[in-house]
N, C-alpha and C positions, 0 to 999 in steps of 0.2 A: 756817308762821306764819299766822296768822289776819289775812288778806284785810282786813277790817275795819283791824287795828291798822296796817296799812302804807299805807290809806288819808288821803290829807291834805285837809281839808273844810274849805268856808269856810260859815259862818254869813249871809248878810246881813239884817242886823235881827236880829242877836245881842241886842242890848240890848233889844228889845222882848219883849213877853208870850210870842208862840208861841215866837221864838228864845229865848228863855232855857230854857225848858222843853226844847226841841228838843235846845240844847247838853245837857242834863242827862241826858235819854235816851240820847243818840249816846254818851256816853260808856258810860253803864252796858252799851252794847252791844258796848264792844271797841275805842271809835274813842279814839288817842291824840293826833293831829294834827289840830287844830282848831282854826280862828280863825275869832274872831268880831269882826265889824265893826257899828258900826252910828254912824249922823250925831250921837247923843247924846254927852256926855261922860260918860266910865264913871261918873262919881260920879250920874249919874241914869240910870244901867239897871237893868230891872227885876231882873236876877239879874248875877251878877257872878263869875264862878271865875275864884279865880288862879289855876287850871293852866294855863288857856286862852288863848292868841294873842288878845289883848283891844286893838282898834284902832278909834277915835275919825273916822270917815273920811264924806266927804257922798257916798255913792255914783251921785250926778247927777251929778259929773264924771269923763270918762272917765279921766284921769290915773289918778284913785285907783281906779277900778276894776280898771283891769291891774295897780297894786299889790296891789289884795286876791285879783287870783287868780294871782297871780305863786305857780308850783310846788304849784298844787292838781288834785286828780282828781275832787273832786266838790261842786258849788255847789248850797243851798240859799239861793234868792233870798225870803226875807221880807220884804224892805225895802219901805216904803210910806209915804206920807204916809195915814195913814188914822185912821180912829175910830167910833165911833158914826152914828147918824143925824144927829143935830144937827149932826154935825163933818162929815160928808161934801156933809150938803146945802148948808150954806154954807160952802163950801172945794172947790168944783170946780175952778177952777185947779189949785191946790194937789195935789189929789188927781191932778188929768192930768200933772202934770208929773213922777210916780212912773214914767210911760214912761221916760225918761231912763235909770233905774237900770237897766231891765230889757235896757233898749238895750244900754247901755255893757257889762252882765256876760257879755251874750251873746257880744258881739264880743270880747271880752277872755278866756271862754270857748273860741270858738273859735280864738283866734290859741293859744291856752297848749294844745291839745287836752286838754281837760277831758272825761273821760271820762264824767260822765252832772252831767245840769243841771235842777233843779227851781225850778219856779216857784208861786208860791201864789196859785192866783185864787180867786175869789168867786161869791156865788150870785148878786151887783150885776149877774152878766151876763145874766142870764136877762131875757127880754124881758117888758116890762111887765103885755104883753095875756095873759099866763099866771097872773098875781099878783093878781085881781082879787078874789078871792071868799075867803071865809075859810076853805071848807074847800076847801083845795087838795090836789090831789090826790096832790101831789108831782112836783118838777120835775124832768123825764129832758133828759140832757143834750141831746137833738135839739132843745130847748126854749127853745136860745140864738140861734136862727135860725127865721124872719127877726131879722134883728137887733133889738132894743130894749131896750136896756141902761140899769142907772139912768145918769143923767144925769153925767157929771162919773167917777165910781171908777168906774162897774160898765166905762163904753166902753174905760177907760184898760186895764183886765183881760183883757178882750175884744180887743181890738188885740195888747197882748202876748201873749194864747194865741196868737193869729195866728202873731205874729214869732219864739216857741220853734216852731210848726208847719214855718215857711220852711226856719229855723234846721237844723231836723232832716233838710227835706226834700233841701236846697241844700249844707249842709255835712255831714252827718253826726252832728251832736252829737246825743247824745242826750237829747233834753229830756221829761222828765216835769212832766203839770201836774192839781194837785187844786183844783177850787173847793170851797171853806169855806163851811158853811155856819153860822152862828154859834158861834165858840169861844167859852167861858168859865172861869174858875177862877180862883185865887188866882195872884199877883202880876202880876197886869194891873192896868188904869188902871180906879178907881170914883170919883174926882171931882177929874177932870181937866177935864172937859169933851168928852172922848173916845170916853168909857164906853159899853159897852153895854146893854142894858135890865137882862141877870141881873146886872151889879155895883150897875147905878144904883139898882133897885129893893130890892135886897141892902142897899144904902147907905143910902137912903131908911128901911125898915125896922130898918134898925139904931136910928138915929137917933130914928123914933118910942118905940121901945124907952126911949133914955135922956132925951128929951123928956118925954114921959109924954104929948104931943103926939100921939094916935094915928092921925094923917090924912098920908095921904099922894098926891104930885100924879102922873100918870099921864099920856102925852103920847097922848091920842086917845081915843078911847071906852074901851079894853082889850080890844075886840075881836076888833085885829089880831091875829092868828097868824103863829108863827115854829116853826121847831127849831132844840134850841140843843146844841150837841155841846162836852161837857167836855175838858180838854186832853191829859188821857192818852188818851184816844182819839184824838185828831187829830195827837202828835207820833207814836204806830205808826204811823198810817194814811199819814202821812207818809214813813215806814222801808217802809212795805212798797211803797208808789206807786213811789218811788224805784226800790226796786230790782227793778219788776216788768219786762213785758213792753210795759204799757200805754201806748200810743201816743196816745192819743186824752184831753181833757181827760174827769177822771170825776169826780163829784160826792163829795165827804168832810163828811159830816156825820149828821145823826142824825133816823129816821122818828120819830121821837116828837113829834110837834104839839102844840101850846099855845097856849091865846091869852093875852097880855097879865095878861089876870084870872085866867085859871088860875094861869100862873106866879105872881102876889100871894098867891093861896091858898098855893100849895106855901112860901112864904116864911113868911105867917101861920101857918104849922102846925109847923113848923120855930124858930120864936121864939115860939113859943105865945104870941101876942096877935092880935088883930081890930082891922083898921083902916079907917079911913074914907078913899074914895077921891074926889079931887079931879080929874076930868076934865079934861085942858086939849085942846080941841079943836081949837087954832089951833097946836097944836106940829106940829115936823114927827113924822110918824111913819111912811115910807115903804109901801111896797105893802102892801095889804088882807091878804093871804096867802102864806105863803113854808113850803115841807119842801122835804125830800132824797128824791126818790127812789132807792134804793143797788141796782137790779136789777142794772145794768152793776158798779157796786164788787165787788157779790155773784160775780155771774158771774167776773171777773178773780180775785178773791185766795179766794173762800171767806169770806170775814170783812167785818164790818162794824162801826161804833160802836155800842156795848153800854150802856155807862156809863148807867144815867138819870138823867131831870132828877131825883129828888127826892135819889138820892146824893151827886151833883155840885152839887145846889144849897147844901145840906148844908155840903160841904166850902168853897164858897166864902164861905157864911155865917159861919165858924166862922173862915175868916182876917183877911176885915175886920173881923170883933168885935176878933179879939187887935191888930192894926195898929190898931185905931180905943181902944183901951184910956188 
């Protein structure tokens, strides 16, 4: 019997962007036993399968933690308080106290012996003084140390790669961990107040579109540079992290750099209109410069995120049009 299908998976942060996706993939790959958990009530997650173990649970207490990994073999931890820039930089608390979930799964992890445990970090951990300059070179993972982490999400990330490292070294468990570096695509958050740049600007542009309004606001010069890695990329990258060798956090995201204005072109060319850009300087708009360097991803599996921005921007254009309909 296929290994896969006699596996029993918990989702955490089912109900949000990457886990919904996650769940959708994992199935087409074999997996029949699958719950997904997540703090929302199912009637506001992003995807929804009735075939799926679907539980409503605040995974910051550890109660319901042991319940969600009560007779499971393998934990995908998404869970987070998180969002966007705007939503990160004023929601530091908030975002620190996503430690709690990470805590409680491990420990509930290891009491149930969970056979391998993934945890979802971020590129929020890479230290400041590496993010300064727009053409960056790309951040290798040696590059999270000395420490300086954003402020508030990036340290909360960074502590927990820690405690999956202990986790692994002290008990056994096996814990796998990818930082992300900007996901995007269709049925994530575009005006939540959450959202990331490719929804918001996605959003933004839409909206010029049926305004006839052709200006649109921009949080900083547009000079900032990012990569932004699409979601079918990042739920494999995910399947294969999981079930590698990799012992060490490695960066999941995508060498294709951009700045701010770029990506606005790749939009205007894609909705074929031209729009006027409204700088707002005083927004937040986090570090100067941010890529993935994938040499160490490279090295481990052979494979890296593919997908480009203009495909993927494409696609998520094309969802919020029909949702925004």
């Amino acid at each position: 019997m296929n290994t896969k299908k006699r596996a029993r998976v918990l989702v955490a942060g089912g109900g949000g962007f990457i886990g919904g996706h996650l769940i959708k993939y994992l199935k087409k790959q074999g997996y029949e036993k699958i719950r997904a958990v997540d703090i929302k009530p199912l009637s506001e997650w992003q995807q929804l399968d009735s075939k799926v173990e679907n539980i409503s649970l605040d995974l910051k207490d550890k109660n319901n933690c042991i319940e969600a990994v009560k007779g499971i073999d393998e934990v995908y931890n998404l869970a987070a308080d998180m969002g966007g820039i705007g939503f990160i930089e004023n929601n530091k608390a908030s975002c620190m106290l996503s430690v709690l979930i990470n805590t409680h799964l491990l420990l509930a992890a290891k009491n149930n012996k969970v056979k391998r445990f993934f945890f979802a970090s971020s590129a929020c951990v890479y230290a400041a003084d590496k993010q300064t300059e727009t053409q960056n070179k790309g951040l290798k993972e040696s590059d999270a140390y000395p420490a300086m982490a954003e402020d508030g999400y990036g340290w909360e990330k960074l502590f927990s790669e820690r405690m999956c490292r202990h986790f692994a070294e002290d008990f056994g468990l096996k814990t796998r961990v990818a930082r992300f570096h900007n996901v995007y695509g269709p049925f994530g958050d575009y005006n939540t107040g959450r959202e990331k740049a490719p929804a918001a600007l996605t959003r933004k542009i839409i909206a010029a579109e049926k305004t006839k309004k052709k200006e649109i606001e921009i949080w900083g010069d547009g000079e900032q540079t990012r990569s932004f890695m699409y979601i079918d990329d990042c739920v494999k990258g995910i399947d294969l992290i999981m079930h590698s060798n990799i012992k060490e956090p490695v960066n999941l995201g995508s060498e294709e750099m951009v700045s701010i204005n770029q990506l606005v072109e790749i939009l205007e060319k894609i909705a074929k209109i031209t729009v006027k850009r409204k700088y707002l300087l005083n927004a937040p708009k986090g570090v100067r410069g941010r890529s993935s360097d994938n040499t160490l991803l490279r090295k481990y599996l052979s494979w890296e995120p593919s997908i480009s921005l203009k495909r993927g921007m494409s696609k998520l254009y094309q969802w919020i049009k029909q949702v925004e309909k």
